[in-house]
C-alpha positions in Angstrom: 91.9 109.0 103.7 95.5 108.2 104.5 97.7 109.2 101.8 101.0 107.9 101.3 102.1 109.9 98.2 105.6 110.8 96.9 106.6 109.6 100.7 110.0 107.7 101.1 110.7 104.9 103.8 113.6 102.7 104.6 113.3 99.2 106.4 114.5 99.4 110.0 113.8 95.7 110.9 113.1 92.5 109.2 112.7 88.6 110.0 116.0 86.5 108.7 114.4 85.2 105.8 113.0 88.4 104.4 115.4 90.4 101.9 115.0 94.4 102.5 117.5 95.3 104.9 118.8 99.1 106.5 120.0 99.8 102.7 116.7 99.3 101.0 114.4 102.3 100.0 110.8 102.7 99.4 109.2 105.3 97.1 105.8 105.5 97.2 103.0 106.7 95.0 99.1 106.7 96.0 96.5 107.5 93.6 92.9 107.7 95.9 93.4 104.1 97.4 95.6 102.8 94.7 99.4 102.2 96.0 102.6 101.8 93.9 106.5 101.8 94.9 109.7 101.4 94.3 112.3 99.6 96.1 115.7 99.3 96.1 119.0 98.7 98.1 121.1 95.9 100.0 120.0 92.4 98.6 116.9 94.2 96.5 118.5 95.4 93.1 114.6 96.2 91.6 111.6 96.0 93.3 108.0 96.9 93.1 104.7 96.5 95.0 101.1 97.4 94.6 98.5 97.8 96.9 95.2 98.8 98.1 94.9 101.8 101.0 92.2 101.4 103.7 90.4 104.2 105.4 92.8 103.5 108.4 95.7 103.4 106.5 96.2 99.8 106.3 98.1 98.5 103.2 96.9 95.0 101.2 99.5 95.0 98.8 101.6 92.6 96.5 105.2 92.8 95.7 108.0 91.2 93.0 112.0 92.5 93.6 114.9 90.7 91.8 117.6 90.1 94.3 121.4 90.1 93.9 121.2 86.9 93.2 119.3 87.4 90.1 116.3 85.6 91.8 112.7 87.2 91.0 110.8 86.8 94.5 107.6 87.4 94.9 104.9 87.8 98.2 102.1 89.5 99.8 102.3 91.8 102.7 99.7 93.7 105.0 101.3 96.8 106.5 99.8 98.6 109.9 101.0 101.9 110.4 102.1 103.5 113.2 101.9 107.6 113.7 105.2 108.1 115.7 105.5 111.1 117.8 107.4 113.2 115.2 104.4 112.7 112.9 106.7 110.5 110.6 104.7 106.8 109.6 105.9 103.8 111.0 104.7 100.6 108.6 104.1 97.6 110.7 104.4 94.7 108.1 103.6 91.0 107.9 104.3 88.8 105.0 104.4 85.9 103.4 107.0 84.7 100.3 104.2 83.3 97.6 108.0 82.0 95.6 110.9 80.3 96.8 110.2 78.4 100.6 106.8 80.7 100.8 108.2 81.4 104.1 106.1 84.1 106.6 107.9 86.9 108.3 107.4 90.7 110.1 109.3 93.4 109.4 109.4 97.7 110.4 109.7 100.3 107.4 109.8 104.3 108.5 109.3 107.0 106.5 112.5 109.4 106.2 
């Protein structure tokens, strides 16, 4: 199984109407297929997410953050990874907003 424990990543690329930016961290946490995380940085002042692992490594997860605009957003999110020739994970993400405009978007996270 694909194991994403104690593993840090920071987002590298994002649509415009998504939040994370270059400043925002990820710390995540797997339990057998059971995900948690952390985030934090740029626009995010407190985020979390939880998800489900696949076999492959896929992610099914949800995720809340409140924003520096004191906003509490919410969304889903499926993340692909990516093995990238440094053996480092490259998270391959689409999501959706399920507050605010429930806008969809794409962005990169990599693991540091």
């Amino acid at each position: 199984m694909f194991n994403y424990n104690d593993k840090k990543f920071k987002a590298v690329k994002n649509t415009s109407n998504g939040e994370t930016s270059d400043d925002t961290i990820f710390h995540y946490n797997q339990t057998e297929n059971i995900l948690t995380a952390r985030y934090s940085g740029g626009r995010i002042v407190e985020g979390h997410l939880i998800g489900l692992v696949s076999p492959n490594g896929d992610i099914d997860m949800r995720y809340h953050q409140i924003n520096d605009q004191g906003n509490i957003m919410t969304g889903i999110c499926k993340s692909t990874p990516e093995i990238l020739k440094n053996g480092k994970i490259r998270l391959h993400e689409e999501w959706q907003w399920t507050s605010g405009d429930k806008s969809k978007g794409n962005s990169i996270i990599e693991e540091l």
